[in-house]
SETI-507873 format. One line per field, with one value per residue (C-alpha): x, y, z. Coordinates in nm, 4 decimals, padded with zeros to 6 digits. Example, Ala and Ser with C-alpha at 12.3 -4.5 7.8 and 13.67 -1.06 7.14 Angstrom:
<sites>
px: (01.2300,01.3670)
py: (-00.4500,-00.1060)
pz: (00.7800,00.7140)
</sites>
This chain:
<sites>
px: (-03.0141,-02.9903,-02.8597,-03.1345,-03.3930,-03.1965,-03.1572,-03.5408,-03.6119,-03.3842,-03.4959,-03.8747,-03.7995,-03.6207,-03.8082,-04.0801,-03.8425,-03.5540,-03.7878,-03.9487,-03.6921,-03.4374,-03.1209,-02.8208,-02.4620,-02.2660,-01.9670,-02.1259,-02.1020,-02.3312,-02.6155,-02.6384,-02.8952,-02.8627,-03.0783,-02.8370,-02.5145,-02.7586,-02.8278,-02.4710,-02.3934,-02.6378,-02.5894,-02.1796,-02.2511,-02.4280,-02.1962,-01.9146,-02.1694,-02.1832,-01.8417,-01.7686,-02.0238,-01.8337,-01.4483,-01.6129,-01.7355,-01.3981,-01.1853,-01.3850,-01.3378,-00.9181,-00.9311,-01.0834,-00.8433,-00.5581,-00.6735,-00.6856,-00.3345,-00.2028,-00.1702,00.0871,00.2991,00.2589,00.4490,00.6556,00.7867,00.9199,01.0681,01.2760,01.3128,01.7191,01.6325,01.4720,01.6422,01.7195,01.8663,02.1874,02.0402,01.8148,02.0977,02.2796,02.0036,02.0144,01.6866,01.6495,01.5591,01.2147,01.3113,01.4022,01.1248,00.8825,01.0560,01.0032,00.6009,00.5343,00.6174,00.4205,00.1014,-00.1048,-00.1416,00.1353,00.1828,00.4845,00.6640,00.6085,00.1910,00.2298,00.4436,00.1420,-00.1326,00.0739,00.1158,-00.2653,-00.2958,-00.1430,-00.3042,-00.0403,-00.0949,00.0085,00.2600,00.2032,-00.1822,00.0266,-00.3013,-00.4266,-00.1032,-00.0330,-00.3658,-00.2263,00.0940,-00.0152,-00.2757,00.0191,00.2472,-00.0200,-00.1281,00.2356,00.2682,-00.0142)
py: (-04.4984,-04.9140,-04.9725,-04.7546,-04.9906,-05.3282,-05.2501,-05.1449,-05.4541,-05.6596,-05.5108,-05.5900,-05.9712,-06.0134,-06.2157,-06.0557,-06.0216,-05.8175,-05.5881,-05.5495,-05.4788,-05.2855,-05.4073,-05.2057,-05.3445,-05.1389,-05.2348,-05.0197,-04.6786,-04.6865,-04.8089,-05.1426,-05.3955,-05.7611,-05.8229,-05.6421,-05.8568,-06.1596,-06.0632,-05.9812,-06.2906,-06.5235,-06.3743,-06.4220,-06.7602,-06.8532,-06.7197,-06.9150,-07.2311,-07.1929,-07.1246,-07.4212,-07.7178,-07.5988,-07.6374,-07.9923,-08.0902,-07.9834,-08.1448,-08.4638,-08.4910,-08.4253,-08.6917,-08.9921,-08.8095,-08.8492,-09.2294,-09.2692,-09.2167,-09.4799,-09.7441,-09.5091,-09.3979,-09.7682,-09.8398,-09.5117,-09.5993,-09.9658,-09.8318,-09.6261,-09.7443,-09.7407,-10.0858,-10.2482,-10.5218,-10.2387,-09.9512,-09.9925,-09.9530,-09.7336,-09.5179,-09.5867,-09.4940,-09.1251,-09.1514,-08.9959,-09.1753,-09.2144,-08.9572,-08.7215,-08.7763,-08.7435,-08.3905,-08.2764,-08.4686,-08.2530,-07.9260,-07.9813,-08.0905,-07.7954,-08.0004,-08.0247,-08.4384,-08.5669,-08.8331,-08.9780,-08.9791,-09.0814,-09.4055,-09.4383,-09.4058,-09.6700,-09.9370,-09.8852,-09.9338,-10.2397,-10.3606,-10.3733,-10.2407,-09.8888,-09.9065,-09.5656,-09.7276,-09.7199,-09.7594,-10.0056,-10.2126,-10.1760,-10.3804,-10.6260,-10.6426,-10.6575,-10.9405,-11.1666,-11.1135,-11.2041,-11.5161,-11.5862,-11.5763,-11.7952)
pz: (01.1953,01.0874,01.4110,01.5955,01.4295,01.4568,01.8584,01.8639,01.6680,01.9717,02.2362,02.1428,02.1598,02.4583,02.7286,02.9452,03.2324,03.0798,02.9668,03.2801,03.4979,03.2493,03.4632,03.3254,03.4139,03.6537,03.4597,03.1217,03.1264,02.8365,02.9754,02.8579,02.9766,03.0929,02.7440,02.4882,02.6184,02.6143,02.2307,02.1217,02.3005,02.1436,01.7813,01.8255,01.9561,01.6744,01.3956,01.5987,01.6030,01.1867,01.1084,01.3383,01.1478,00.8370,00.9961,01.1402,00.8223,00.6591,00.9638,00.8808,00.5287,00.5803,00.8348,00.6000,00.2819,00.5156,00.5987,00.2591,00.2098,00.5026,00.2468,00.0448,00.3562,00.4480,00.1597,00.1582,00.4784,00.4433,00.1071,00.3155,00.6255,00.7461,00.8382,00.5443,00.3391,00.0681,00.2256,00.0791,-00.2697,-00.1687,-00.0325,-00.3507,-00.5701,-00.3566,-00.1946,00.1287,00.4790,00.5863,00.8310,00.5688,00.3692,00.6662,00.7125,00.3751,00.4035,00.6982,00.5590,00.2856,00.5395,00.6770,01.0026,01.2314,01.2086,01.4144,01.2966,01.6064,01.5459,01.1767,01.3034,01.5510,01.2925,01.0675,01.3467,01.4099,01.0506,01.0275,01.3057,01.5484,01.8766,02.0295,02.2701,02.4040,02.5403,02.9193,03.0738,02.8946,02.8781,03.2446,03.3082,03.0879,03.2105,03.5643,03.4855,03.2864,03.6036,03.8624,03.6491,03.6833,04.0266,04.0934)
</sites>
């Protein structure tokens, strides 16, 4: 009976021409009009459009937490780098590679993070260019090598 009165309830605020004309789908066998899958629609919509502003929001905050922890893998990863000035006592000490760690890191994320994109993020963070910006360094390129041939 609940639904009876929520569909009555619908139906009496859908715009003038729905309820005019009536317009069933062909592809319903149950009689549905134009109006109800507008409704249905529109009220799915909007629960997808809430639950959405709160994943942003969250999605948002992870990003600046995870920002907040460049300096640390900053750090982490010179520590173990297999080509810092230490990895023989770091070896000898018995902690892992940065590789290693990174392995253990990710599985402990709940974002899959290459090792690749973390490297990325850390040259970024110390202000060193991305090599993987193709586009933007094939202008460059292309504008050092025609200043050299002129």
């Amino acid at each position: 009976m609940g639904a009876n009165i929520q569909l009555a309830e619908l139906k009496s605020n859908l715009p003038f021409e729905w309820q005019k004309t009536r317009d069933t789908c062909r592809e319903s066998p149950l009689g549905v009009t134009p109006g109800e899958i507008r409704l249905k629609y529109d009220a799915l919509n909007n629960q997808i459009k809430g639950k959405l502003r709160i994943y942003v929001a969250s999605a948002r905050k992870a990003k600046l937490e995870f920002d907040a922890m460049l300096p640390e893998l900053d750090r982490m990863q010179a520590m173990l780098s297999q080509r810092g000035c230490l990895r023989k006592m770091m070896d000898t000490a018995g902690l892992p590679t940065w590789t290693e760690w990174f392995d253990d890191f990710s599985k402990r994320m709940d974002k899959d993070f290459t090792i690749r994109t973390i490297q990325r993020k850390l040259r970024l963070y110390r202000g060193i260019p991305d090599v993987d910006d193709s586009a933007e360094n094939m202008v460059t390129i292309t504008r050092m090598y025609s200043l050299a041939e002129e």
